[in-house]
N, CA and C of each residue as an Amber inpcrd file, in Angstrom:
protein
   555
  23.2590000 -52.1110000  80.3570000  22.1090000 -51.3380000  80.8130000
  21.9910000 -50.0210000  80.0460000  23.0710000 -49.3600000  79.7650000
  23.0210000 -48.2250000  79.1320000  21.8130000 -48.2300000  77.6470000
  22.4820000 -49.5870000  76.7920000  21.5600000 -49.7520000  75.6400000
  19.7210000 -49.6090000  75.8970000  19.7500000 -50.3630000  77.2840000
  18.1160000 -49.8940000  77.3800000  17.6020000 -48.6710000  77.4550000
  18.6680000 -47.8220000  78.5450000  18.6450000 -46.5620000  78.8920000
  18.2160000 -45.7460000  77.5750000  18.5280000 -45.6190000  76.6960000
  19.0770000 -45.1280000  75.4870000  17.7610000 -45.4970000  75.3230000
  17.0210000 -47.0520000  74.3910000  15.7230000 -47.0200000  73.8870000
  14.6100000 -46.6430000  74.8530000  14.3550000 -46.6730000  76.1720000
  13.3430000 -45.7780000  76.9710000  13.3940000 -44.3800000  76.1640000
  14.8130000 -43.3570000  76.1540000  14.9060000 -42.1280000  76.1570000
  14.2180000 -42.0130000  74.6470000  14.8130000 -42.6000000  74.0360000
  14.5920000 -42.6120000  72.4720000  12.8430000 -42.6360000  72.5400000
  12.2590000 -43.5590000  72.9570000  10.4860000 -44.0330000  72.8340000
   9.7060000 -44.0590000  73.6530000  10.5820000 -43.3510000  74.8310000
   9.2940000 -42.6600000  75.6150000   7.7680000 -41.9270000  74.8460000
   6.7570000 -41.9310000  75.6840000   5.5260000 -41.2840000  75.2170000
   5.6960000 -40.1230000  74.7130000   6.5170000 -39.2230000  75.4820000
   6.7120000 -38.1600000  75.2770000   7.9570000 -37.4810000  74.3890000
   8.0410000 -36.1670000  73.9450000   9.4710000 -35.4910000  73.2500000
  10.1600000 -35.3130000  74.4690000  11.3910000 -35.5810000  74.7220000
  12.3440000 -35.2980000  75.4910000  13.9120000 -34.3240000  75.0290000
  13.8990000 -32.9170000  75.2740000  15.2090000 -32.6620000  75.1730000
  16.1670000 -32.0330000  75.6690000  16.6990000 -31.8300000  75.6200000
  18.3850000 -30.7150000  76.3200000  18.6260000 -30.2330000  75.6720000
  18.2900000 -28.7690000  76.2440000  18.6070000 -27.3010000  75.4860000
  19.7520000 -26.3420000  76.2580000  20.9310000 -26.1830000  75.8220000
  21.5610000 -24.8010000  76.1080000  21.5280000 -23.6170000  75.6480000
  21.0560000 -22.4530000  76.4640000  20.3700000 -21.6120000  76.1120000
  19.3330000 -21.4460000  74.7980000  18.6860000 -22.0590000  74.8730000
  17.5100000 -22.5920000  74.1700000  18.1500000 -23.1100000  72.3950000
  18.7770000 -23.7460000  72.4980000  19.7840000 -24.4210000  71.8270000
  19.7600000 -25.6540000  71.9120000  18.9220000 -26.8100000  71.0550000
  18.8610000 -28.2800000  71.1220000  20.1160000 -28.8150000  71.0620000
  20.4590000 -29.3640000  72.0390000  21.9110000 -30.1380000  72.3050000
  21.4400000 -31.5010000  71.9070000  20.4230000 -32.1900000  72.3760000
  19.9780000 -33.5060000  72.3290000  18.2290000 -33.5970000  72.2980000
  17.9810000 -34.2160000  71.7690000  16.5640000 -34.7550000  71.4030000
  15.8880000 -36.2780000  71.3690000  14.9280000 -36.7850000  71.9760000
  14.7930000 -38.0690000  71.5700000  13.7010000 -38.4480000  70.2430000
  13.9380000 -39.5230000  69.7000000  12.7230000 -39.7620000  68.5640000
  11.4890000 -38.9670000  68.6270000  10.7110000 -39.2660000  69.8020000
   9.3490000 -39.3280000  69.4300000   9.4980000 -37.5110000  69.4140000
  10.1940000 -37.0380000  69.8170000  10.4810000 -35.7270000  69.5930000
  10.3860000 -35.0670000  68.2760000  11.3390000 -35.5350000  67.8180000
  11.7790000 -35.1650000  66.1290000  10.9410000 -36.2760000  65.6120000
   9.8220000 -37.0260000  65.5580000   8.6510000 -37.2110000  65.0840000
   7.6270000 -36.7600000  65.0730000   7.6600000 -35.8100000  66.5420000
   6.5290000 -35.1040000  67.0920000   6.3660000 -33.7010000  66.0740000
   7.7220000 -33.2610000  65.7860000   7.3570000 -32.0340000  65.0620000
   8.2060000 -32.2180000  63.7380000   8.0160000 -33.4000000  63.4200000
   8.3830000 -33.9400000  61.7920000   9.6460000 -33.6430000  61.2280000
  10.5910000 -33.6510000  61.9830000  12.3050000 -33.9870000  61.6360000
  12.8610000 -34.9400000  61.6910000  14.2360000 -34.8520000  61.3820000
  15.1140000 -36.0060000  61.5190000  15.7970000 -35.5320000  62.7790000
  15.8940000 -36.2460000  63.9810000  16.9310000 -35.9110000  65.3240000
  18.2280000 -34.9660000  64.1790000  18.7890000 -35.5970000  63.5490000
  19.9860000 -34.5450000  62.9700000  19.9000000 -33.4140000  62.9140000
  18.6440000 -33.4640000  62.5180000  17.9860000 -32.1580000  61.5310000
  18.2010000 -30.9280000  62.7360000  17.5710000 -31.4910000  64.2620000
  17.1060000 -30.9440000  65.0330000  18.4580000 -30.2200000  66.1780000
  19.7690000 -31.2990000  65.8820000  20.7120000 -30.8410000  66.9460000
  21.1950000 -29.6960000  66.8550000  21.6520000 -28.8460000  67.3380000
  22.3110000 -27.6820000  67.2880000  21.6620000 -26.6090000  66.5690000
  20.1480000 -26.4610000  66.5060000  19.2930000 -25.7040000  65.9640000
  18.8230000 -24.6380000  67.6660000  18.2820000 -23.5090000  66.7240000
  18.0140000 -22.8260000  67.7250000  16.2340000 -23.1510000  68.0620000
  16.0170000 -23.0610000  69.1400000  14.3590000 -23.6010000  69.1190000
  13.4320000 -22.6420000  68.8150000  13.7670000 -21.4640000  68.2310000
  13.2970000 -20.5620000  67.3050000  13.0550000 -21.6150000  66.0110000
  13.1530000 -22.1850000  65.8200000  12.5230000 -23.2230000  64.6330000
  10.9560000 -23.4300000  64.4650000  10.9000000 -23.8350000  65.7960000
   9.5250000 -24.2220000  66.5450000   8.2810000 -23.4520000  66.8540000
   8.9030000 -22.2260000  66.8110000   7.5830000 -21.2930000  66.9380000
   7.4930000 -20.4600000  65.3880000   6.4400000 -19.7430000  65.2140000
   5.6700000 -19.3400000  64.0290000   6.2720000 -18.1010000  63.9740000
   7.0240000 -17.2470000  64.8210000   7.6600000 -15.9120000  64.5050000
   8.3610000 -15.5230000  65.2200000   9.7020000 -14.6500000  65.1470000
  10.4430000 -14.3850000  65.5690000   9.7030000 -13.1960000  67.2540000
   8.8310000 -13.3890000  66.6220000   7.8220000 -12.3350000  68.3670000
   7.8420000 -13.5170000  69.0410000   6.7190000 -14.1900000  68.7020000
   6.6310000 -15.5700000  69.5300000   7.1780000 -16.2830000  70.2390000
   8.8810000 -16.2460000  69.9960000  10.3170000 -16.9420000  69.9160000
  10.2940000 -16.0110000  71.7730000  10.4230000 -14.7710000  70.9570000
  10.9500000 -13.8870000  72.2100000  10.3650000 -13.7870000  73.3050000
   8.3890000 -13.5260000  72.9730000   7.3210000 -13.4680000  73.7510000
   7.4530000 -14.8470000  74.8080000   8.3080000 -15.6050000  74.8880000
   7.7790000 -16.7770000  75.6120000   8.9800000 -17.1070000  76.6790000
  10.5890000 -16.1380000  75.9140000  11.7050000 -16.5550000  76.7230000
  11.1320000 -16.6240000  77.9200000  10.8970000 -15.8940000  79.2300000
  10.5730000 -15.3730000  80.4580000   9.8060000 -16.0030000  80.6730000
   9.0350000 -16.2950000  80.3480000   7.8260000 -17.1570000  80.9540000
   8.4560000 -18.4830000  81.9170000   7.7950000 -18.2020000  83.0140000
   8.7970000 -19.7920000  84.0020000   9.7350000 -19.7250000  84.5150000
  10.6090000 -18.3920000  84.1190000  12.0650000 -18.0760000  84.6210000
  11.7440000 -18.2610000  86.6130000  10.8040000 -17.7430000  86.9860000
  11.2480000 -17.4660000  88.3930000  10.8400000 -18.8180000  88.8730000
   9.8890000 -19.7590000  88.6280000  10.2110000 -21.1110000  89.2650000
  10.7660000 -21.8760000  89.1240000  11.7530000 -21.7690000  87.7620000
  13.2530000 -22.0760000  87.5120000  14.0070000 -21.6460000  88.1730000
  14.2110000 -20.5970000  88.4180000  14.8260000 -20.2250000  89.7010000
  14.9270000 -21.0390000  90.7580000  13.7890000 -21.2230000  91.0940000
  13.4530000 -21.7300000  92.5080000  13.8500000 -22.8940000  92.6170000
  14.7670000 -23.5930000  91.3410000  14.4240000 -24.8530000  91.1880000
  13.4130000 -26.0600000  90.9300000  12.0120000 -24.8990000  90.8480000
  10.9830000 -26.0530000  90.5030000  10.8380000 -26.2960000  89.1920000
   9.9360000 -27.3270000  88.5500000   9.5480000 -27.2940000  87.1500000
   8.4070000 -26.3890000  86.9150000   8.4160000 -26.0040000  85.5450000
   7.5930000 -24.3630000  85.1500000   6.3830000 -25.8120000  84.0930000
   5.6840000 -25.3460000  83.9910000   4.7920000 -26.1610000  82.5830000
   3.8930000 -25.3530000  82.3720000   3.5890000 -25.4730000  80.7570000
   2.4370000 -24.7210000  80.0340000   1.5820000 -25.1750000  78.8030000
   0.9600000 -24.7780000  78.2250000   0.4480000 -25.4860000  76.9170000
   1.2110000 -24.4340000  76.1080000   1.5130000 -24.6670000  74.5330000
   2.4610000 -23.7810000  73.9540000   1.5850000 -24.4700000  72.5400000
   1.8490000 -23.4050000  71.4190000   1.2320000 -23.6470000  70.0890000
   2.7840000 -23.7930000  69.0750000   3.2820000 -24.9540000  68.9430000
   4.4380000 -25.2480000  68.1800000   4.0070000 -25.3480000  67.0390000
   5.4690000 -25.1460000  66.0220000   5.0370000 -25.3000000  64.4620000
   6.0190000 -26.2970000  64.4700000   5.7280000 -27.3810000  63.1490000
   6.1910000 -28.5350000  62.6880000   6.5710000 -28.0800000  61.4750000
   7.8210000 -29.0080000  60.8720000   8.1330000 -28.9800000  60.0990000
   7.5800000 -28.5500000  58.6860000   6.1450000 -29.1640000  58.3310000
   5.3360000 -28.5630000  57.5310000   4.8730000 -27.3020000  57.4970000
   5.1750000 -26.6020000  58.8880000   4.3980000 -25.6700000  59.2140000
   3.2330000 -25.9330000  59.5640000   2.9420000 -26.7220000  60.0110000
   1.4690000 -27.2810000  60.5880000   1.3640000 -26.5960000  61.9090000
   0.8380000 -26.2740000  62.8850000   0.7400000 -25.8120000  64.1550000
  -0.0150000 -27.3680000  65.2380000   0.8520000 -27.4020000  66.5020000
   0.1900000 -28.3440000  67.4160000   0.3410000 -27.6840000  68.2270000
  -0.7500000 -28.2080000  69.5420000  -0.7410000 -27.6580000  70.4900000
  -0.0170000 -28.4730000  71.4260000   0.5850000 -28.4600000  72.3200000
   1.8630000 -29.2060000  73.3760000   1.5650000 -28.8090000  74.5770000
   1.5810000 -29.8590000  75.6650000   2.0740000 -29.3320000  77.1250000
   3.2710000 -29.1510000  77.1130000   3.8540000 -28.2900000  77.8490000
   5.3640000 -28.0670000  77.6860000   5.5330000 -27.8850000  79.4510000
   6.7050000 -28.9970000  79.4540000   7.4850000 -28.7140000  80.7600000
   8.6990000 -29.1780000  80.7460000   9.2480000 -27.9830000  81.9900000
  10.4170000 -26.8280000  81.8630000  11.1570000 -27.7080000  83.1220000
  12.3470000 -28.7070000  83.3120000  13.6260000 -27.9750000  85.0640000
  14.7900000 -27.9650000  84.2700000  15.1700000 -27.1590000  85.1410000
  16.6550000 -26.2020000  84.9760000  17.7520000 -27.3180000  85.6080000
  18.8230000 -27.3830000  85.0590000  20.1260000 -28.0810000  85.7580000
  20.6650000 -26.9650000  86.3140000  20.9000000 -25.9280000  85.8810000
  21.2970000 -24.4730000  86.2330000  20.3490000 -23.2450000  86.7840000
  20.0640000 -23.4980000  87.8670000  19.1170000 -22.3990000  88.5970000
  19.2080000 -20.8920000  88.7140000  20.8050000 -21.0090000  88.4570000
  21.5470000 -19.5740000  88.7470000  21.4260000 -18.8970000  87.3420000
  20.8620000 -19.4570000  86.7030000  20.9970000 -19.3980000  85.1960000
  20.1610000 -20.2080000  84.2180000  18.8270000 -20.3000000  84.4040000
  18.0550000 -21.4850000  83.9860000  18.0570000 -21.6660000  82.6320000
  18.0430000 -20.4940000  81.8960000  18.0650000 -21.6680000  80.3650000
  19.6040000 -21.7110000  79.9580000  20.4510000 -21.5410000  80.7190000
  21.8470000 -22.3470000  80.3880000  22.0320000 -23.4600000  79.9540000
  21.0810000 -24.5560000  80.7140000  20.8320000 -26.0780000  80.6180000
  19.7730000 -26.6030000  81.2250000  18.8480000 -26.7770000  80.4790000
  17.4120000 -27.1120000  80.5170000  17.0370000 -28.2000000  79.7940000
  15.9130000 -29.2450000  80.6840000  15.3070000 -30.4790000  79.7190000
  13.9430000 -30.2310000  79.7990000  13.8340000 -30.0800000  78.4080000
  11.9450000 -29.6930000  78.1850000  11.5660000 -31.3430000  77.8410000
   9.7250000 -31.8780000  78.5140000   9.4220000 -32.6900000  77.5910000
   8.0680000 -31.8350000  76.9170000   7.3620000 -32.0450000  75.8080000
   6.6040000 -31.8070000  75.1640000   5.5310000 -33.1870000  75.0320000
   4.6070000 -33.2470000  74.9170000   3.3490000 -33.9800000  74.7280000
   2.3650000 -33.2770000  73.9520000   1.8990000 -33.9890000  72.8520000
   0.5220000 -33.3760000  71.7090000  -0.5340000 -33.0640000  72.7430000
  -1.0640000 -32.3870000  72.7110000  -2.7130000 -32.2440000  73.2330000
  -3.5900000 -32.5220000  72.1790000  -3.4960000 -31.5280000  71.0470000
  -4.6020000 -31.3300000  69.9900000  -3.5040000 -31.3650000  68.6930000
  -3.9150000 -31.9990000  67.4610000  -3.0370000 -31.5030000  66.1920000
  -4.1920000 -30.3080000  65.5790000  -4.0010000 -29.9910000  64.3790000
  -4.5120000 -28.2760000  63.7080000  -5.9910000 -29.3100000  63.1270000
  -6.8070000 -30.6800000  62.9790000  -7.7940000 -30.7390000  62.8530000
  -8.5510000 -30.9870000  64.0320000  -8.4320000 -30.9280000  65.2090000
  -9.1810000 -31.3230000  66.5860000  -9.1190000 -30.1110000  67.4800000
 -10.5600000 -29.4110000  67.6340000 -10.4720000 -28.4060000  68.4220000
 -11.0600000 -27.2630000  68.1480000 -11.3440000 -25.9250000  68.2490000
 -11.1110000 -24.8200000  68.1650000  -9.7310000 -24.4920000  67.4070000
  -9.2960000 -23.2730000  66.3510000  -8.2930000 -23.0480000  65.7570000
  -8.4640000 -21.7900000  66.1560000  -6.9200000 -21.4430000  66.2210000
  -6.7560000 -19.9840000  67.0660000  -6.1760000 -18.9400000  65.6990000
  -6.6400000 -17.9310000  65.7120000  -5.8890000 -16.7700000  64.3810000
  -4.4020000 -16.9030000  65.3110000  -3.2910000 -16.2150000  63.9850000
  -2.5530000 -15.6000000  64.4860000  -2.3970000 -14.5040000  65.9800000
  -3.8230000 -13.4290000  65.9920000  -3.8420000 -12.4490000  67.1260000
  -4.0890000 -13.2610000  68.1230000  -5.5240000 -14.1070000  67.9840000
  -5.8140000 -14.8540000  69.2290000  -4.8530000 -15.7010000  70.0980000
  -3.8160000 -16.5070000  69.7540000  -2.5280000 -16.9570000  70.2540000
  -1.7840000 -15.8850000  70.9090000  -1.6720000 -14.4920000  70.5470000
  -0.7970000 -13.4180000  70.7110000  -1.5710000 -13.2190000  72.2340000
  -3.4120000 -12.5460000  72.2250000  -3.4840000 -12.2870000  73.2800000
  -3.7810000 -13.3210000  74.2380000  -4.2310000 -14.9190000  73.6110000
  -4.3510000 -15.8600000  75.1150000  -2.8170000 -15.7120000  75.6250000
  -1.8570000 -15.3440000  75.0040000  -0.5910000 -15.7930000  75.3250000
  -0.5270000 -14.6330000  76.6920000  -0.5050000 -13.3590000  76.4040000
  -0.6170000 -12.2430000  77.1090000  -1.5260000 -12.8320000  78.3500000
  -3.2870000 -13.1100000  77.8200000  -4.1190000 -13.4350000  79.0930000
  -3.5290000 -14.1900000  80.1500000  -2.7430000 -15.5490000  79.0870000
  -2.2220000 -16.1180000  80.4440000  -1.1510000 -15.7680000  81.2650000
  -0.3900000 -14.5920000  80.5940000   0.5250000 -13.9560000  81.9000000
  -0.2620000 -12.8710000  82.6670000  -1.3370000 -13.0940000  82.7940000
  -2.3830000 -11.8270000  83.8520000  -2.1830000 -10.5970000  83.6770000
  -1.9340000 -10.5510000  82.1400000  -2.1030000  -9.2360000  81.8000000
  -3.8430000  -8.6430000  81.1800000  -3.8420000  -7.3500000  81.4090000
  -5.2860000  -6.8020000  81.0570000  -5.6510000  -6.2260000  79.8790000
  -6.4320000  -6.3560000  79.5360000  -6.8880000  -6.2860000  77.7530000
  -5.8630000  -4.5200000  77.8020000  -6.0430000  -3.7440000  78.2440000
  -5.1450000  -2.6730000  78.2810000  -3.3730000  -2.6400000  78.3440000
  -3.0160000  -3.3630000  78.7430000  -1.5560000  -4.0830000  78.8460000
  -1.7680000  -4.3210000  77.5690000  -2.4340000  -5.6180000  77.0540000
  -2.2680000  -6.3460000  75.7440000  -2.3070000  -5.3470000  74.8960000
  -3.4930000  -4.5380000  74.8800000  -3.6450000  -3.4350000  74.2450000
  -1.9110000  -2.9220000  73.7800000  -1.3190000  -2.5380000  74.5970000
  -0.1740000  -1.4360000  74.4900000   0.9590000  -2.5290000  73.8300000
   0.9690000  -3.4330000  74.2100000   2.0970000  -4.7150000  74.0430000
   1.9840000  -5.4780000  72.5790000   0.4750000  -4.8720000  71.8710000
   0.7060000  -5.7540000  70.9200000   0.3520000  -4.1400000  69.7920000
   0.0030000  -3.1730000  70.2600000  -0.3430000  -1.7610000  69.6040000
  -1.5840000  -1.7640000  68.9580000  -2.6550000  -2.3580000  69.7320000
  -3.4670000  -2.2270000  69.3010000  -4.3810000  -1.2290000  70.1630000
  -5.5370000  -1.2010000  69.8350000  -6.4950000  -0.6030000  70.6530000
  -7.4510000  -1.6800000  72.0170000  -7.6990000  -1.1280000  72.9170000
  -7.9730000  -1.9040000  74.2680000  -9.8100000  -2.2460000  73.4190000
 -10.5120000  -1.6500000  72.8560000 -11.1860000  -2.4820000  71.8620000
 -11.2470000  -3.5350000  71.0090000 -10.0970000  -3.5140000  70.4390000
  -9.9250000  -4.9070000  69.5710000  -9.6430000  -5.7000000  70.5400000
  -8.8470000  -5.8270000  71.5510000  -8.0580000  -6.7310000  72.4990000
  -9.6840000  -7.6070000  73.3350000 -10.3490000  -6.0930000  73.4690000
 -11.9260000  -6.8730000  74.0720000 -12.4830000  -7.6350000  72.9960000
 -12.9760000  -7.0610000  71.4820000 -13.2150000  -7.7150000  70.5940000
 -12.2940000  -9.6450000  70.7140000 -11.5290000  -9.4430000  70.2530000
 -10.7860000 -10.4820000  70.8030000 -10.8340000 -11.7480000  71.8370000
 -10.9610000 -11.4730000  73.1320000 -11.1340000 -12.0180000  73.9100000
 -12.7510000 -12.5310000  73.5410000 -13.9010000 -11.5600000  73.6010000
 -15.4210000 -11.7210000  73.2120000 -15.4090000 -12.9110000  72.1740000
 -14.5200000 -12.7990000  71.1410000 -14.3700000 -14.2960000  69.8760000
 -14.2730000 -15.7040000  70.6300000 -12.6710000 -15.6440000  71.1260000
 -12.5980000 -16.1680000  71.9250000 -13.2290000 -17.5120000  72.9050000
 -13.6030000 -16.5600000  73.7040000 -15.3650000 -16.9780000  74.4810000
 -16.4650000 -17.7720000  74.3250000 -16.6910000 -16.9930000  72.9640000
 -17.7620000 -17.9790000  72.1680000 -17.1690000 -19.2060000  71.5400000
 -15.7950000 -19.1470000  70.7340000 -15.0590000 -20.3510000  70.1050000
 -15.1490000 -20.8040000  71.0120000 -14.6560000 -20.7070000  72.1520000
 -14.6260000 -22.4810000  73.6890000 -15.6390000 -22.3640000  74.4020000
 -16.6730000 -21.6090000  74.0910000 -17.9110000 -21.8060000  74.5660000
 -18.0790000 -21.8240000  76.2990000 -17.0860000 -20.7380000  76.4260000
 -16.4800000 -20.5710000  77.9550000 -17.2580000 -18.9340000  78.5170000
 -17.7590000 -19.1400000  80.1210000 -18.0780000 -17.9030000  80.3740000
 -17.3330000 -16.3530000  80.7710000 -15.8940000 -17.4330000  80.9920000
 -14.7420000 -15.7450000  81.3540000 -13.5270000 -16.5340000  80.8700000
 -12.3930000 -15.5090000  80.9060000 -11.3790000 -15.7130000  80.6230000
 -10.3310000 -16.7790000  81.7690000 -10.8900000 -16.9310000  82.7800000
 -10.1960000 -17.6140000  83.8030000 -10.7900000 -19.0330000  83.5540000
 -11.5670000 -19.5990000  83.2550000 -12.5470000 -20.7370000  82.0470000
 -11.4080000 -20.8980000  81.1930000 -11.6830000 -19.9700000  80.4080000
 -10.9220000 -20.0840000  78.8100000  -9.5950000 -20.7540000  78.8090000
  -8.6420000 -19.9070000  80.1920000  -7.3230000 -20.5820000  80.2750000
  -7.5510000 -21.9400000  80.8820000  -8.1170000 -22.2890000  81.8890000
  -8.3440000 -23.3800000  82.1050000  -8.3650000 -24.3060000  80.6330000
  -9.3150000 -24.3230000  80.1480000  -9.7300000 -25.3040000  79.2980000
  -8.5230000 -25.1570000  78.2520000  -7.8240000 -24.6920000  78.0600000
  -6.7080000 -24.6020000  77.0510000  -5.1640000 -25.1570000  77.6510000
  -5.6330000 -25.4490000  79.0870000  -4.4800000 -26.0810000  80.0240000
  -5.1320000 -27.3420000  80.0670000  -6.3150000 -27.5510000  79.8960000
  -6.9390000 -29.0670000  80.0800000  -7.1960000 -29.5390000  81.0800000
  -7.6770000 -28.5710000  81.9590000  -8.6790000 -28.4500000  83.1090000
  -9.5230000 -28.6730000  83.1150000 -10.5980000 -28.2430000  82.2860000
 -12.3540000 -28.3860000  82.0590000 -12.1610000 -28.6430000  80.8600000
 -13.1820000 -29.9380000  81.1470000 -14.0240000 -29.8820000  79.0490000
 -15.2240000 -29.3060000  79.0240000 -15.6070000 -29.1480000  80.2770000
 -17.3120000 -28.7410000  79.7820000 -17.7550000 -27.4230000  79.3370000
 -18.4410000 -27.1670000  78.3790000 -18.8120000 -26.3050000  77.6740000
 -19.6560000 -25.4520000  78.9630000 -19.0390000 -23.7300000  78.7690000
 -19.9050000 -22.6820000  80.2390000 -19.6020000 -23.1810000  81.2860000
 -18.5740000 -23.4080000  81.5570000 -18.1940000 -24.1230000  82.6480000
 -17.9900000 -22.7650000  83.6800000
């Protein structure tokens, strides 16, 4: 039984892995296909691999920590980089084996939403502040957090808007979680 065990894990739909302290211990195929490695490639790497900058890496530790805590699962959409450096967009979900300590030992799975030709394409900033929007922070927060001016951060968001063709920012996250498709929703 184990051998089956093993090809489910391996070819599930989804990336499946086990991270200690955000440290790939284990990975399955469609995983390290998903973001264009070899499983080898991928073990004992830090998952700072995966994101586009060492901000990004950091900007995201916390996110989910307290319903890890709680023992529940955390999930989000996340903008990963692939091996090429290509950017995809992923649902990402988060449970903890270790509550007292959640990214001690953690199994993320990942699923594609969009690859970099299907969609709206986000700049570098725009990722920075949906990332911010979706922790309910205010163009003034973002403002200070990314050093910009609470103008550009509005500028920003206003782009935004029009790219998803959305009427507010509580829209916008929606549709980037894959809530609504409809355009002014």
């Amino acid at each position: 039984m184990l051998e089956l065990d093993q090809i489910a894990y391996d070819h599930a739909p989804m990336g499946l892995v086990l991270t200690e302290h955000r440290v790939i211990r284990t990975c399955n195929d469609t995983f390290a296909q998903m973001f264009g490695y070899e499983k080898e490639d991928l073990i004992g790497q830090s998952f700072r691999l995966l994101y586009g900058t060492d901000h990004e890496f950091h900007q995201v530790r916390d996110i989910g920590l307290e319903p890890l805590r709680q023992s529940l699962p955390y999930s989000d959409e996340r903008l990963m980089r692939c091996a090429d450096g290509n950017r995809i967009w992923c649902r990402f979900r988060a449970r903890t084996l270790t509550p007292e300590d959640p990214l001690a030992r953690t199994v993320l799975s990942f699923a594609l939403i969009e690859t970099k030709d299907s969609g709206p394409q986000l700049t570098k900033r725009e990722r920075e502040v949906v990332l911010l929007l979706s922790q309910g922070k205010t163009s003034k927060e973002i403002a200070r957090d990314l050093g910009l001016s609470p103008r550009t951060v509005e500028d920003v968001r206003a782009r935004l808007l029009k790219k998803f063709e959305v009427k507010n920012v509580a829209v916008l996250l929606a549709r980037l979680a894959g809530l609504s498709s409809s355009p002014m929703s």
